[in-house]
C-alpha positions, -999 to +999 in steps of 0.1 A: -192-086+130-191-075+169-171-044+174-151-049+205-147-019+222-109-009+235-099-028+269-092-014+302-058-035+297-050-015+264-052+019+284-037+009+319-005+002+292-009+030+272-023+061+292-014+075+325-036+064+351-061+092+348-066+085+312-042+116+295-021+100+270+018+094+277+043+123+272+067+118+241+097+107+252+084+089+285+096+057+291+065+028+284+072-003+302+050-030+289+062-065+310+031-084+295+048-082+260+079-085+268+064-120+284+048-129+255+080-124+230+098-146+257+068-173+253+076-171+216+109-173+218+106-204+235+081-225+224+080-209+184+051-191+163+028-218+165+025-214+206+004-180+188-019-206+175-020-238+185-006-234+221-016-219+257-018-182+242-039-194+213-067-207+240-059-174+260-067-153+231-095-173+217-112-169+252-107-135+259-123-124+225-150-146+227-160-137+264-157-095+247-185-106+222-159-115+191-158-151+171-125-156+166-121-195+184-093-219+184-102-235+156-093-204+135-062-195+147-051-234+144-063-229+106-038-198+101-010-205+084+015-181+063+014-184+030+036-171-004+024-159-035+045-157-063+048-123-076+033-109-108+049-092-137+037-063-162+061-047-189+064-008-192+086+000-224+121-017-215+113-026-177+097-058-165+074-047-134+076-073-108+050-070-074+026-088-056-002-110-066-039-106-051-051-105-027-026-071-026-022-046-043+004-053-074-017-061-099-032-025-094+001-010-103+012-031-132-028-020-144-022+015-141+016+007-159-002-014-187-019+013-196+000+043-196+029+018-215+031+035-253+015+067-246+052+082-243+047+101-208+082+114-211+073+139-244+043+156-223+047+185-202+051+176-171+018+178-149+004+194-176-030+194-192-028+161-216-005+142-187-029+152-161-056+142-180-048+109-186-035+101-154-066+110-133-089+091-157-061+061-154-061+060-116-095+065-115-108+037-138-084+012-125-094+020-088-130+011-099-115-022-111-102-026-075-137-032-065-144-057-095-116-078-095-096-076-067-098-100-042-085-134-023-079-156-053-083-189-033-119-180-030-130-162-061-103-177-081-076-166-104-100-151-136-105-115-116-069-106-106-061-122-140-082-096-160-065-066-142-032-078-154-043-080-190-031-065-223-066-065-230-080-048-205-052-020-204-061-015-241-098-006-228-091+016-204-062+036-218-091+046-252-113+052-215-087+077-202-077+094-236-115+101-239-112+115-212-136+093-193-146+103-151-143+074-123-175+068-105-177+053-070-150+061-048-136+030-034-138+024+004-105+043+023-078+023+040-058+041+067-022+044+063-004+030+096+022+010+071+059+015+071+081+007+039+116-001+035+141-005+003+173-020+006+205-025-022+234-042-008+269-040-019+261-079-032+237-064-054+208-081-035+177-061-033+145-059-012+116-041-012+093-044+018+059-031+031+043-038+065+011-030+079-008-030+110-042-021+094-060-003+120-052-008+154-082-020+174-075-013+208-080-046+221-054-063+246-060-095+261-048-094+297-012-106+303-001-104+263+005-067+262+002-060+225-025-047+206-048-064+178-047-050+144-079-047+124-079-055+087-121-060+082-124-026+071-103-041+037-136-057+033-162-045+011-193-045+032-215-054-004-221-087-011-215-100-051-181-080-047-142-096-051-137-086-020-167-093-002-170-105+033-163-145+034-155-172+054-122-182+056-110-151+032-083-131+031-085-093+029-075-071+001-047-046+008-029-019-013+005-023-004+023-033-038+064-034-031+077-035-066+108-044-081+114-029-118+143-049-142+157-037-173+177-062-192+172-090-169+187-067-137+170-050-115+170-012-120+143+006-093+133-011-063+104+011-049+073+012-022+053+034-004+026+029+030-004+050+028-035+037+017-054+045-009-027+068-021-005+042-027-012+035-061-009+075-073+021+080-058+040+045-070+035+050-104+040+086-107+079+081-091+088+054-116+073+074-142+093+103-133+121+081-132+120+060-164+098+087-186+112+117-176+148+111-167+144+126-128+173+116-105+157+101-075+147+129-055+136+150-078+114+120-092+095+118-053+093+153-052+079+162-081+040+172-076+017+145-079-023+141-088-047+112-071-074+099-087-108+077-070-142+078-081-149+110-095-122+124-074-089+141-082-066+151-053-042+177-066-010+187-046-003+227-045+023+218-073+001+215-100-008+244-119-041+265-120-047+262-154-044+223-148-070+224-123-095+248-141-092+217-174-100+188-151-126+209-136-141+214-170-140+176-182-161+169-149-133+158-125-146+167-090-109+186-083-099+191-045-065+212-041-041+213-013-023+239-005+009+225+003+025+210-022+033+177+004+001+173+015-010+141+010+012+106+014+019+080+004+059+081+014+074+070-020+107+050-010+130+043-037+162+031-047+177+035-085+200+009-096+225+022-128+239+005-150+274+013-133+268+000-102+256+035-087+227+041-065+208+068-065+181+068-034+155+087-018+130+087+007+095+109+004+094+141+027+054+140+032+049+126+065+061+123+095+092+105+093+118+090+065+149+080+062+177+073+032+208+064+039+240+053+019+269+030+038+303+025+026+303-010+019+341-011+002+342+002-033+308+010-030 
């Protein structure tokens, strides 16, 4: 595809005049957008499509050298996928189908379910072991099977949810077996957000912008988001480039039950990382018995390709062991050094919550309100 380089619109919004980049706290007025949301409000989503700013977009990309025409945006619609569901000793996993990122967790979950975690040391040798393997193996099955199930069909995502195929990979992992190819990175501009209300009602939500492109059509005001980097530039892939495809992505908001009620809601952004992270918290949560903070600060491992990403956390004597079974091991020396930003909400059985939000970026939040009772 034609890389659009960023607009003289995008900076007049965004930088000073000479080109420096706004001061933090500076006040941004941006009267395009604000236009646009008013055009939205008016005349509803499908103005975005079908309407005057769906010719004014489709123009301005095609006279920068893009493809995007009205014909595509009138094809865009929104569309719901039912979620999918793996088991891990007495939880029912619920998350997203393909093209994201759930059937990547319930994966990793299928096959760690009946090792019994919870009576290894914690980050030790045989729990650190198996994990890398895990992550790495089923991030090599990211490239195989995951992908847009309306144009490669159901059979792929339906192999990574499998009994089956969790039964080959966890003998792959207690073998101790090394991931291959690292998979292609995704960035991590993504937000997540948990919520339990007094009523009991519970969502789990993850939005992304992708990558932001730098492109503003003139008198819109907001910027593109990217996603074609979710693409796998290889052809014969699941998630090779197509026509009329839609892009893989890792977020995976999950929703655990036990007895038929929900019991940890839980969701992270950032990227690759995602997976690593998501499983390790519930882990800590349902194996180990960790209180929700403890659970998202506890020190975590990555695993990709040949890769393992350890947090300062982990022990020396972990590393030197992964090391010697031909892990390539890099160490941080922070013990918060790498995301994702685990978000998580614990539902007891007595109507407690117990909540915590990950301390390894930038910004996160948990907060408790007094709903009456409560």
């Amino acid at each position: 595809y034609t890389r659009i380089k960023a607009t003289d619109t995008c900076a007049a919004i965004f930088l000073h005049a000479d080109g420096t980049p706004r001061d933090e706290g500076e006040v941004l007025q941006n009267l395009d957008h604000a236009g646009a949301l008013e055009r939205l409000a008016e005349h509803g989503p499908r103005e975005f499509y079908e309407g005057d700013m769906a010719r004014q977009i489709a123009a301005d990309i095609q006279a920068n050298g893009g493809f995007v025409t009205e014909a595509d945006l009138r094809a865009m619609e929104a569309k719901t996928y039912a979620p999918k569901k793996g088991t891990y000793g007495e939880y029912e996993v619920y998350s997203d189908g393909p093209p994201g990122g759930g059937p990547l967790l319930i994966e990793v979950l299928n096959t760690l379910d009946g090792l019994n975690l919870g009576s290894m040391e914690h980050s030790g040798v045989e729990y650190a072991s198996i994990l890398a393997s895990t992550l790495q193996l089923v991030n090599e099955d990211r490239r195989s099977y995951l992908g847009d199930p309306e144009v490669i069909g159901e059979g792929p995502g339906e192999v990574l949810l499998s009994r089956q195929r969790a039964d080959t990979l966890r003998q792959l992992a207690l073998a101790g077996a090394v991931g291959k190819k690292t998979p292609p990175a995704e960035d991590s501009d993504t937000t997540h957000l948990t919520v339990v209300d007094a009523g009991g009602n519970v969502a789990s939500i993850t939005h992304t912008l992708g990558n932001h492109s730098g492109v503003v059509t003139p008198g819109l005001g907001f910027v593109y988001n990217n996603g074609m980097n979710r693409f796998d530039p290889q052809p014969g892939r699941a998630s090779s480039f197509a026509p009329g495809k839609a892009r893989l992505h890792l977020m995976m908001p999950a929703i655990a039950f036990k007895d038929g009620a929900p019991a940890v809601a839980f969701g992270a952004p950032g990227g690759n990382t995602i997976l690593g992270g998501m499983a390790q918290v519930f882990s800590n949560i349902v194996d180990f018995g960790m209180p929700a903070a403890t659970a998202v600060l506890a020190p975590r491992l990555y695993g990709e390709g040949s890769t393992v990403w350890a947090e300062g956390g982990v022990r020396s004597d972990v590393i030197e062991v992964l090391a010697a079974k031909g892990h390539d091991v890099i160490r941080y020396a922070s013990p918060f050094s790498r995301r994702p930003l685990v978000q998580v909400v614990v539902m007891h059985e007595d109507g407690q919550l117990d909540a915590s939000s990950d301390p390894r970026g930038d910004f996160g939040l948990a907060w408790a309100r007094d709903g009456g009772g409560s």
